[in-house]
C-alpha positions as CSV (number, residue, x, y, z in Angstrom):
1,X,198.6,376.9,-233.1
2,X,202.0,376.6,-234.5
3,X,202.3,373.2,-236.7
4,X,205.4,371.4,-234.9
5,X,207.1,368.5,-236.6
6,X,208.0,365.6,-234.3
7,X,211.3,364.2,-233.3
8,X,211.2,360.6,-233.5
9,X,212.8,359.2,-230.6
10,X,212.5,356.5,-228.0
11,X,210.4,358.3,-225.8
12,X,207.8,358.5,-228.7
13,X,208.0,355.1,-229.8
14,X,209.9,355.7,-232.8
15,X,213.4,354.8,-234.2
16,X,215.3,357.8,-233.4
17,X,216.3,360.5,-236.0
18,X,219.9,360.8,-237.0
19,X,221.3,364.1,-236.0
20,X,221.4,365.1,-239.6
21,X,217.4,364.4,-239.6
22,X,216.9,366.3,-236.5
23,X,218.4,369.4,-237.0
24,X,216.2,370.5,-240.0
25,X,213.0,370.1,-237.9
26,X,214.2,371.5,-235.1
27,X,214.8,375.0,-237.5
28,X,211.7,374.8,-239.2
29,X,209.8,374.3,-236.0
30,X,211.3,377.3,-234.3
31,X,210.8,379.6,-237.3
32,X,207.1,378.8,-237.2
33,X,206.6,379.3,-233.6
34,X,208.3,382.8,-234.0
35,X,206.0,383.4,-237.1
36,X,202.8,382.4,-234.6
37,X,204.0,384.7,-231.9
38,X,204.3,387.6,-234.0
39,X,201.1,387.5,-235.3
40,X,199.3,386.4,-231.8
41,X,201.4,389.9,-231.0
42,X,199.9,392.0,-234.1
43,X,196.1,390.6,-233.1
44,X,196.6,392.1,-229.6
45,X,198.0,394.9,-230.7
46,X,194.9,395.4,-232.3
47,X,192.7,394.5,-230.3
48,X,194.1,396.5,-227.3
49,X,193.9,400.1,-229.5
50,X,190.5,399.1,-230.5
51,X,189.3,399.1,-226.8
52,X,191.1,402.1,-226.1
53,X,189.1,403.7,-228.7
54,X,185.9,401.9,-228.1
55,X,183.2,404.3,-226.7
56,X,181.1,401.2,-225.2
57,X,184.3,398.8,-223.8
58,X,183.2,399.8,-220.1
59,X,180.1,400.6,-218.6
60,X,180.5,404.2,-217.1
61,X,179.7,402.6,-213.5
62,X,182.9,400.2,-214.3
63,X,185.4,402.8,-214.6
64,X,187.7,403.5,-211.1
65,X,189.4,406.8,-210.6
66,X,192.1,407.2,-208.6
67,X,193.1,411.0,-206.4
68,X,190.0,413.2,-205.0
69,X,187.2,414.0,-207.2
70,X,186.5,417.6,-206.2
71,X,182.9,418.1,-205.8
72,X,181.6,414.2,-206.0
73,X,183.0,411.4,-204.0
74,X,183.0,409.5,-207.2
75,X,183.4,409.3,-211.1
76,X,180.0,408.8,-212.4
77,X,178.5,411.1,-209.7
78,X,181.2,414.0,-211.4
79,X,180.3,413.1,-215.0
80,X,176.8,413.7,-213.4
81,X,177.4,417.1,-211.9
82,X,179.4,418.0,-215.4
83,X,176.6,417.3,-217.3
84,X,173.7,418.9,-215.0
85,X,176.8,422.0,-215.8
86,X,176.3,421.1,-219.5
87,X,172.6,421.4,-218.9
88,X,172.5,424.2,-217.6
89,X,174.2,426.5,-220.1
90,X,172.6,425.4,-223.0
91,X,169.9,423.3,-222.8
92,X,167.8,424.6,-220.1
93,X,165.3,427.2,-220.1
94,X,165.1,427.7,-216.4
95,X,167.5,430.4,-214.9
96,X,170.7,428.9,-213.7
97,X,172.3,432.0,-212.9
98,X,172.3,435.5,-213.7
99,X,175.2,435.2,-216.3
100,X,173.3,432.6,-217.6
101,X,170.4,433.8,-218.0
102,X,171.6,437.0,-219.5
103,X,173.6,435.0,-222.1
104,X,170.0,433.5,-223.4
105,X,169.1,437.4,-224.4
106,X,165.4,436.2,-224.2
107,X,165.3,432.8,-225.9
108,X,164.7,429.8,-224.2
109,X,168.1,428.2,-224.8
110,X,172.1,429.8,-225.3
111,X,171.7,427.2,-229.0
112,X,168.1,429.5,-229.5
113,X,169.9,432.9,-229.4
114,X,173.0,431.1,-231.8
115,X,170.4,430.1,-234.1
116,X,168.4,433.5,-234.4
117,X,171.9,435.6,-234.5
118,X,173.1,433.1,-237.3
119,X,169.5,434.2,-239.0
120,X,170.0,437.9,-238.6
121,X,173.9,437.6,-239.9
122,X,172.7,436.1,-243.3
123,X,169.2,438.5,-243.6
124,X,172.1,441.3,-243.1
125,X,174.1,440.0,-245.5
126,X,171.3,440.1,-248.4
127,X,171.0,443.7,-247.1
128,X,174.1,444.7,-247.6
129,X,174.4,443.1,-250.6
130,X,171.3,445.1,-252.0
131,X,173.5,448.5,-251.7
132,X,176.6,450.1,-252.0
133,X,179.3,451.6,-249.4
134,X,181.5,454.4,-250.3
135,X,183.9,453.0,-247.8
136,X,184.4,449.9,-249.6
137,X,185.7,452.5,-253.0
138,X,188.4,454.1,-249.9
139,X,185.9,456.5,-248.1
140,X,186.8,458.0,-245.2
141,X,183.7,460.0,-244.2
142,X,184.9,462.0,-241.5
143,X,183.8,465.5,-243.1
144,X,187.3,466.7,-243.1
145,X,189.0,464.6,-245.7
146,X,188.2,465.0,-249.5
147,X,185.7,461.9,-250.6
148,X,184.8,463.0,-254.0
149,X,186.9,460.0,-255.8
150,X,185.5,457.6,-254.2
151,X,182.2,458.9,-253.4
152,X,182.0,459.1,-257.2
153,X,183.2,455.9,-258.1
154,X,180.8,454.2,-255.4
155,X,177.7,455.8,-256.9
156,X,178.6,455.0,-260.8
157,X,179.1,451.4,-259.4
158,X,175.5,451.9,-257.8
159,X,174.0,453.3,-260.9
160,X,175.7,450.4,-262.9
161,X,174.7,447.6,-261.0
162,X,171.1,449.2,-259.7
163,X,171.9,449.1,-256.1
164,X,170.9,452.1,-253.3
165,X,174.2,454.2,-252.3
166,X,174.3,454.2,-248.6
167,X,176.0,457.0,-247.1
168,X,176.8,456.3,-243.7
169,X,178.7,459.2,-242.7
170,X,180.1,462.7,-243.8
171,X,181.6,463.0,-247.4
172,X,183.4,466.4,-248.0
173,X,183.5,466.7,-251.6
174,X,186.0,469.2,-253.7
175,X,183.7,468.4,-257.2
176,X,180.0,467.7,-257.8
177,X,179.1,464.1,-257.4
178,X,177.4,463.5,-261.1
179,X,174.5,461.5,-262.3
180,X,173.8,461.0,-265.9
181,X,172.4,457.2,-266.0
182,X,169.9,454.6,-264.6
183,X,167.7,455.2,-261.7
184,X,169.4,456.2,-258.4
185,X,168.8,455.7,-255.0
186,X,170.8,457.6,-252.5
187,X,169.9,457.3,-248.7
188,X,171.9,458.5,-245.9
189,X,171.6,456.9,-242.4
190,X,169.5,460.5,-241.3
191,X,170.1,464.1,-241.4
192,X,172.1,464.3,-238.6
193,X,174.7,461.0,-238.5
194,X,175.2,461.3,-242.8
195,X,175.9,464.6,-245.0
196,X,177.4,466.0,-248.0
197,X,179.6,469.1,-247.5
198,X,181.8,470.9,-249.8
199,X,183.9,474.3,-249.2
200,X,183.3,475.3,-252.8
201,X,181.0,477.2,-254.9
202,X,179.4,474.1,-256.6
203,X,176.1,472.0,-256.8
204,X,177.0,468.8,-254.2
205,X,174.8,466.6,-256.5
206,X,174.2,467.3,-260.3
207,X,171.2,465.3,-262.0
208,X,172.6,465.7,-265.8
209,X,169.3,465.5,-267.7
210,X,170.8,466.2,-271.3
211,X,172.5,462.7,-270.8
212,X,169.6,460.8,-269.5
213,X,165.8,461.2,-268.5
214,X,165.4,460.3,-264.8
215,X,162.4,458.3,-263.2
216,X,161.5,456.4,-259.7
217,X,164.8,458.4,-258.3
218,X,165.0,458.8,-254.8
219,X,167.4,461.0,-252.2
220,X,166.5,460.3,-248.8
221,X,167.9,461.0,-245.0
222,X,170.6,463.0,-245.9
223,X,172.2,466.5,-245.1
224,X,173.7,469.0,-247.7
225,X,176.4,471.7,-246.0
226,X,177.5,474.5,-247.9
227,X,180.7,475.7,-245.9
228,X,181.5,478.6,-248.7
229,X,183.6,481.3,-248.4
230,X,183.3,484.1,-250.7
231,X,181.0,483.8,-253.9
232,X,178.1,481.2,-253.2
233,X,175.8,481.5,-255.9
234,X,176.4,478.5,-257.5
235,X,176.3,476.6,-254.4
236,X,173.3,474.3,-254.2
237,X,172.4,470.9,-252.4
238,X,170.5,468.8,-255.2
239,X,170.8,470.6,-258.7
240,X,168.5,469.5,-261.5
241,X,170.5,470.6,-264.9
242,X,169.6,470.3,-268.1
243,X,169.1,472.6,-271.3
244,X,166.2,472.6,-274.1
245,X,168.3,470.5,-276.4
246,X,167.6,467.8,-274.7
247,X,163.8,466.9,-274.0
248,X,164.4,464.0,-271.1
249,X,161.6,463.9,-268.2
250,X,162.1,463.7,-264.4
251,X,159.0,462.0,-263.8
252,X,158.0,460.3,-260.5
253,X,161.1,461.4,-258.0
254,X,160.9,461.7,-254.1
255,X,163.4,463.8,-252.5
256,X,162.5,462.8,-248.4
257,X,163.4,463.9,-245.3
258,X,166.4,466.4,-246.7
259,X,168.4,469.1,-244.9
260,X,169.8,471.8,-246.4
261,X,172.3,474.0,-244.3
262,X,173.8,477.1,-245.8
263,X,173.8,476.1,-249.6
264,X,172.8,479.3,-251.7
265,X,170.2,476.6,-253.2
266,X,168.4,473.7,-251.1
267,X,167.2,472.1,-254.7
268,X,168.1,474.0,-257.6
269,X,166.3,473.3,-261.4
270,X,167.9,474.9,-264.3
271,X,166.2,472.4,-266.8
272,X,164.8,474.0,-269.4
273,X,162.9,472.0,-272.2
274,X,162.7,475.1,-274.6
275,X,158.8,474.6,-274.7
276,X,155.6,475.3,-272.6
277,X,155.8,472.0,-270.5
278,X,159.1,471.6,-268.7
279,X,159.1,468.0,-268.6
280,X,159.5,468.3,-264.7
281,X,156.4,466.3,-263.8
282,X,155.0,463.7,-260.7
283,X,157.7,464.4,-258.1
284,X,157.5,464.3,-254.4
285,X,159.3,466.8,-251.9
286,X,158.7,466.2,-248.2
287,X,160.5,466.7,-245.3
288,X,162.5,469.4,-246.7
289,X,164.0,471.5,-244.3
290,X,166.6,474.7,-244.6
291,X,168.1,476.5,-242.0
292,X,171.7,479.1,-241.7
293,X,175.4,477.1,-241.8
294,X,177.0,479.8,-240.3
295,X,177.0,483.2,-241.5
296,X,175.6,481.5,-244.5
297,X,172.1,481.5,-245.5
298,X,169.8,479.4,-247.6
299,X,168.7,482.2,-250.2
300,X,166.3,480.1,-251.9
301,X,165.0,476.4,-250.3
302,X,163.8,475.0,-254.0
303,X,163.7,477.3,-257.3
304,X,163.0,476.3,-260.6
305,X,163.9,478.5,-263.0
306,X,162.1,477.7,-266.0
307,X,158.3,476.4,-265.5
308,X,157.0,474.0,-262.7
309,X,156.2,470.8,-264.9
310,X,153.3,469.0,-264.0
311,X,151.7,467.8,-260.8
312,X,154.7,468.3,-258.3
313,X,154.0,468.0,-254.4
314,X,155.6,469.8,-251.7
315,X,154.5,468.5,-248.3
316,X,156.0,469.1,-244.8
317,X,158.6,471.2,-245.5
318,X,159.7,473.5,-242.6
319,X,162.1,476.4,-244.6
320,X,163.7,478.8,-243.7
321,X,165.4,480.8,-246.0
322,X,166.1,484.8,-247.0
323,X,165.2,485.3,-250.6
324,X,162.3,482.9,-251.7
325,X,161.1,479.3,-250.2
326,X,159.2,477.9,-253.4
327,X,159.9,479.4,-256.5
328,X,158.8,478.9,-260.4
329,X,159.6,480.7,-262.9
330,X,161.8,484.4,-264.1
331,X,164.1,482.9,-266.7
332,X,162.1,481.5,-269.2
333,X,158.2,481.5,-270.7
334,X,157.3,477.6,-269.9
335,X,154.0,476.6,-268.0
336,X,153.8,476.9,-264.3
337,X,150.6,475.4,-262.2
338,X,149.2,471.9,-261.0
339,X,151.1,471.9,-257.7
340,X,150.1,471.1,-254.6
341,X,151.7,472.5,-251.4
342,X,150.7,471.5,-247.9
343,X,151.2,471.6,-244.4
344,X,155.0,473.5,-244.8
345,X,156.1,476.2,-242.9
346,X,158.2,479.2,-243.9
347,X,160.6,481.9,-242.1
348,X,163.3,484.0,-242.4
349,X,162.5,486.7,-245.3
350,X,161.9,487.6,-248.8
351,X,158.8,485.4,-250.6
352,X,157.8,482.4,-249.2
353,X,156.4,481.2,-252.2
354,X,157.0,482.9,-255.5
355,X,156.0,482.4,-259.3
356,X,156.7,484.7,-262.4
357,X,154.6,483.2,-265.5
358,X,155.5,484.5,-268.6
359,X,153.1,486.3,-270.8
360,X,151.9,483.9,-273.3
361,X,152.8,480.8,-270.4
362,X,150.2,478.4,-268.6
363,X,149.9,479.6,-264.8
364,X,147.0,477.8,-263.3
365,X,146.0,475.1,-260.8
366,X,148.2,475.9,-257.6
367,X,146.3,474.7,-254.2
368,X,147.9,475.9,-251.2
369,X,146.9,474.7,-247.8
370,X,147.7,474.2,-243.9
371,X,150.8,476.7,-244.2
372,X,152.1,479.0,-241.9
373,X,154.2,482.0,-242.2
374,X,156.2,483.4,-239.7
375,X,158.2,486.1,-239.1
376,X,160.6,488.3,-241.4
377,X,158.8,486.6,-244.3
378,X,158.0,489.7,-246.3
379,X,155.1,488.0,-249.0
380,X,153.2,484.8,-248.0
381,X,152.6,484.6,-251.9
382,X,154.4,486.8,-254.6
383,X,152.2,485.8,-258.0
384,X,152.7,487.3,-261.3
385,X,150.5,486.6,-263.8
386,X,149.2,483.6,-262.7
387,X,145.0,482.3,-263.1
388,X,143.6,480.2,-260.9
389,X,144.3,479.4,-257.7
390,X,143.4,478.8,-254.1
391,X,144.8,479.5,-250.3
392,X,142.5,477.6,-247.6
393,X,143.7,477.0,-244.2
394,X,146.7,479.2,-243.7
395,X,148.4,480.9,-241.3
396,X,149.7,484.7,-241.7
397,X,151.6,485.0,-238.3
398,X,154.3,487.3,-238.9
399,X,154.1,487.8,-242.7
400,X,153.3,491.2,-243.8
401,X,151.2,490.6,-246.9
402,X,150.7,488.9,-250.0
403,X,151.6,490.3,-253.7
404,X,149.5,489.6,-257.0
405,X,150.3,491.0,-260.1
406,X,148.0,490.7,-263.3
407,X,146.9,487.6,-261.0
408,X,142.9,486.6,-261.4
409,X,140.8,483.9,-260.1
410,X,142.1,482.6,-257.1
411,X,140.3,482.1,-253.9
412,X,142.5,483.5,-250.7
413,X,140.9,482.4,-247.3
414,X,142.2,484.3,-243.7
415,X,144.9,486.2,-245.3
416,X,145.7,489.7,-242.9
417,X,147.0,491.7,-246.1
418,X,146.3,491.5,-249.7
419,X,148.0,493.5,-252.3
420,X,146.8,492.6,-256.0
421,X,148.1,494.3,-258.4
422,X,145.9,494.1,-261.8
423,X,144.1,491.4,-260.0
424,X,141.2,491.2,-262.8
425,X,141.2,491.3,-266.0
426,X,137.6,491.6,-268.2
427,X,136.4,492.5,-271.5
428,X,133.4,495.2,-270.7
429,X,130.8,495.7,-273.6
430,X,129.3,499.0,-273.3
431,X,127.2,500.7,-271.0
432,X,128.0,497.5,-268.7
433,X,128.8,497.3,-265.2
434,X,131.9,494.3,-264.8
435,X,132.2,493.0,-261.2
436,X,135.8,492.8,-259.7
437,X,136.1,491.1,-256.7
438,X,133.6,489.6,-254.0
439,X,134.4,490.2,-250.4
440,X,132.6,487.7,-248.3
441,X,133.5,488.3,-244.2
442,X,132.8,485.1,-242.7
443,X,133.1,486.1,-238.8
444,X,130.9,488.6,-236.9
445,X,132.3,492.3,-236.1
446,X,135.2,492.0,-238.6
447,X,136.3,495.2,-240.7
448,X,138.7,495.8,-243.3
449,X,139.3,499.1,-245.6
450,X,139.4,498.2,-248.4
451,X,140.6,500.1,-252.0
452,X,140.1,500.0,-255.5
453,X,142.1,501.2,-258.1
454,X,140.4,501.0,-261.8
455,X,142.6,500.9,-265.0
456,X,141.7,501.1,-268.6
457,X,143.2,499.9,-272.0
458,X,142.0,500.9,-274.8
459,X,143.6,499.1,-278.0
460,X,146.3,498.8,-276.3
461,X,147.2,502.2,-274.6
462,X,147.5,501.9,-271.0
463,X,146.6,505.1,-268.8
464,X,145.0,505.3,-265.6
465,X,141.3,506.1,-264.8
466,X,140.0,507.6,-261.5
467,X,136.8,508.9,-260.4
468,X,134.9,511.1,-263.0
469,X,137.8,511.3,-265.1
470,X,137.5,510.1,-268.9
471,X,139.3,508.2,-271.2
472,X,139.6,509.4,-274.9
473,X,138.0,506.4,-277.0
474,X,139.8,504.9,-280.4
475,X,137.0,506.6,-282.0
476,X,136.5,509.9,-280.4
477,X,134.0,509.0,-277.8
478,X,134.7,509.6,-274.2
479,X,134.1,506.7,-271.4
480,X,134.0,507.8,-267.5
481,X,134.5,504.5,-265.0
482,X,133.1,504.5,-261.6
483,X,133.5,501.9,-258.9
484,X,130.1,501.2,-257.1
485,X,129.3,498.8,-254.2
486,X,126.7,496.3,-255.0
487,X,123.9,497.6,-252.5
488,X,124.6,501.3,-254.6
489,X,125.2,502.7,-250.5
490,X,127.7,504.5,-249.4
491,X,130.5,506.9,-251.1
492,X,130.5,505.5,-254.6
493,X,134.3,506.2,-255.9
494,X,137.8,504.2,-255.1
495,X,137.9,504.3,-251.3
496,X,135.0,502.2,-249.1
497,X,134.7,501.5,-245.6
498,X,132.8,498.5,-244.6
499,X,131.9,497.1,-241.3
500,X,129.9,494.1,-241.1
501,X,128.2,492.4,-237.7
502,X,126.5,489.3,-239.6
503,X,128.4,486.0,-240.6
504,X,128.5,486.1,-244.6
505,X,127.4,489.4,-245.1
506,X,129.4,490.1,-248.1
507,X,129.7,493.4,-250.7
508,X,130.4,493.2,-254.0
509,X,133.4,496.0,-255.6
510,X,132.4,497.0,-259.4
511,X,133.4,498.4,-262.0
512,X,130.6,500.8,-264.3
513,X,132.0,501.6,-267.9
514,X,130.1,504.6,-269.5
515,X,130.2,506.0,-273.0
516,X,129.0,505.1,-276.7
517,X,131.8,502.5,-277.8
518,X,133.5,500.8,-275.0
519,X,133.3,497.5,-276.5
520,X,137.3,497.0,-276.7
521,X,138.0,498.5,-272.6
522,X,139.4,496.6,-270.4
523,X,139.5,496.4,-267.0
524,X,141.9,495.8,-264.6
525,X,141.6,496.3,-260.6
526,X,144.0,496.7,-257.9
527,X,142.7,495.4,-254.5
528,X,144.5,496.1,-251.2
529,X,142.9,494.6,-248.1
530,X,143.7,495.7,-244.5
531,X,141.7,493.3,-242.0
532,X,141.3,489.5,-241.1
533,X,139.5,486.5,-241.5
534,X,137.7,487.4,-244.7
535,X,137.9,485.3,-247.7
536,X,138.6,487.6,-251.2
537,X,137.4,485.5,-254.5
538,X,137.2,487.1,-258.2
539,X,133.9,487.2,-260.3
């Protein structure tokens, strides 16, 4: 309360003030009464925006609401229904509706769907962050505009930074996308949603092994469209390039779940490491499939022209193509052998799968089994100089035959036609008998004809021997060879009929050298088979 100075006057007692005493007081009086009221104003002020902004002023029961309350005859029975609303949509599990319940996409609350989407937006953010998108580098991947720019800029980014290239569409490309570094990882979101597709007589992808050595590389779920006009033979899906200057491996690579449609090549190798081993060794190739673009045909669904390398796998491939399927070899003397094909299937023409060793070359240690050829494939297997090697399993449906040439060795089960050219080779001391080939029929009433054709060399002059005819020795001496079945039955000489009725009844074909010096004869053997479900293995 203000602090008033008295008057003095009569009516308190006092002697009276004189006016000039009474004046003062009265000012000073008035200015602290103003001074009292202003701050008795400021303090309710104060206090009357604090209560509007106090949560607790009122009790909820307290508060008086003028108008119609639609739906509740009262405020706190409409806060009530608001928050059963409240309830409702979020925080109950029970079905409050259809829209509702739909909203909850499973979960017991609307907050538990928020919470597992927010999880699922940042695991796919790590995701993406773990690869690369050509779109990101200006992409288009429609098919119809030219990507090569940026498809090549978004897969040196991915080499550099050791992230997966993601293609998820269709890249036309006017150049070769390149790789000459680090380990890539190239994965397309399937075969038929993501490809690569060029118009021009180029590889689509170029590993560049004279820059680097490539291991753990992967292509996966992707298509390769060769829409060439005119000359294709450079066209290929996935080319392996390389020369023998450079001795870098490609060692442990999987190429998965590919299609190849109408490149003159599905996987092409020209690497060539100028020695026996072609440093090609370890890799996986599965799911590989070819097929026509057009009036363009796959000519060959995986070729590599100089050697095999080591241990390779080809495994559920389904091929169709006009030239060759698998193919080794024909440009070069490296190794070919240890591979491993399985459960692939092959159509269209030409060999289905083909290797040309060299003279002086490894060729050894091919197993072949659970394949099937179909129709228009001319030769199942087209060998050339190759030792060692078996067929188990197979399936001969519309191929006409198989080819081996200076081939010996190998172990053919259920083939329908064998033509081996040269198919054993031996050294024959004299006066010995050298057996060629055993024929072991492994189902009841089966027949074949079968024919042998004997050659000899003699330090090194070719020329060839039939029935009763001779063969003019280095030294003068003449040598006569016969073929004779084992059992000595039968018309002795190059053509025999057999017909067998027991399971594993089998006849031996040999070879009878006769003379004074036939110590440096060879012989070679040409068997062709007409008949089924017989299993042919050299001795």
């Amino acid at each position: 309360m203000a602090d008033i100075e008295i008057i003095k006057g009569a009516d308190n007692g006092n002697p009276p003030d004189t006016l000039r005493q009474m004046y003062p007081k009265v000012n000073r009086n008035f200015q602290r009464l103003n001074s009292e009221v202003e701050a008795n104003k400021m303090e309710a002020d104060n206090k009357l925006e604090a209560h509007k902004n106090s949560t607790s002023a009122h009790a909820a029961q307290n508060i008086t609401y003028s108008g119609d309350i639609i739906g509740a005859s009262n405020v706190k029975q409409a806060l009530d229904n608001t928050k059963q609303t409240i309830d409702d949509l979020i925080l109950g599990s029970g079905d409050s509706g259809p829209e509702v319940a739909a909203a909850r996409g499973g979960h017991a609350t609307l907050g538990d769907r928020l919470d597992a989407s927010d999880a699922q937006v940042v695991e796919l953010e790590k995701k993406t962050d773990s690869y690369i998108d050509p779109r990101e580098f200006g992409a288009i991947l429609d098919g119809e505009n030219d990507d090569y720019a940026p498809m090549q800029a978004a897969l040196e980014a991915s080499l550099d930074q050791g992230k997966e290239l993601f293609i998820p569409g269709k890249a036309l490309l006017s150049s070769s996308l390149m790789i000459t570094h680090g380990t890539p990882k190239i994965r397309g979101a399937g075969v038929g949603l993501s490809a690569l597709i060029t118009k021009n007589n180029i590889p689509l992808l170029v590993f560049d092994t004279d820059s680097s050595q490539f291991y753990y590389s992967s292509v996966t779920d992707l298509s390769f469209v060769g829409d060439v006009a005119g000359d294709r033979s450079n066209n290929a899906g996935v080319e392996i390039r390389g020369t023998s200057s450079a001795k870098n491996f490609f060692n442990y690579n999987t190429f998965e779940n590919l299609l190849f449609k109408g490149t003159y090549y599905g996987i092409r190798s020209t690497k060539s490491s100028g020695e026996p081993e072609n440093l090609l060794n370890w890799n996986l190739f599965t799911q590989i499939k070819t097929t026509n673009y057009g009036v363009n045909n796959v000519e060959h669904a995986i070729k590599f022209e100089f050697g095999s390398g080591t241990g390779n796998v080809f495994d559920a491939c389904n091929i169709v193509s006009m030239t060759s399927g698998f193919e080794w070899g024909g440009s070069g003397d490296e190794n070919i052998g240890d591979i491993t094909i399985s459960d692939c299937q092959f159509g269209g023409g030409g060999s289905a799968i083909k290797a040309k060793k060299g003279a002086t070359a490894y060729g050894s240690n091919i197993t072949i089994t659970g394949c099937q050829w179909d129709a228009g494939i001319q030769y199942s297997l087209d060998f050339l100089n190759m030792n060692g090697f078996t067929v188990q399993g197979c399936n001969w449906g519309g191929a006409t035959s198989l080819k081996l040439e200076g081939c010996s060795n190998y172990s053919i089960h259920g083939a329908n036609s064998l033509e081996s050219t040269y198919g054993s080779m031996k050294h024959t001391p004299s006066n010995a008998t050298t057996d060629l080939f055993s024929l072991a029929f492994n189902t009841s009433y089966e027949s074949a004809y079968i024919e042998i054709v004997t050659f000899g060399v003699l330090q090194g002059v070719g020329t060839r021997i039939s029935r009763n005819a001779f063969l003019i020795g280095y030294d003068g001496s003449t040598i006569s060879v016969n073929t004779v079945k084992e059992d000595k039955t039968g018309t002795s000489g190059n053509q025999i009929n057999h017909t067998t009725s027991q399971i594993g009844n089998a006849i031996k074909i040999s070879a009878q050298l006769q003379g004074g010096s036939a110590g440096d004869t060879l012989i070679y053997s040409q068997l062709n088979v007409i008949g089924n479900r017989y299993n042919v293995v050299t001795m």
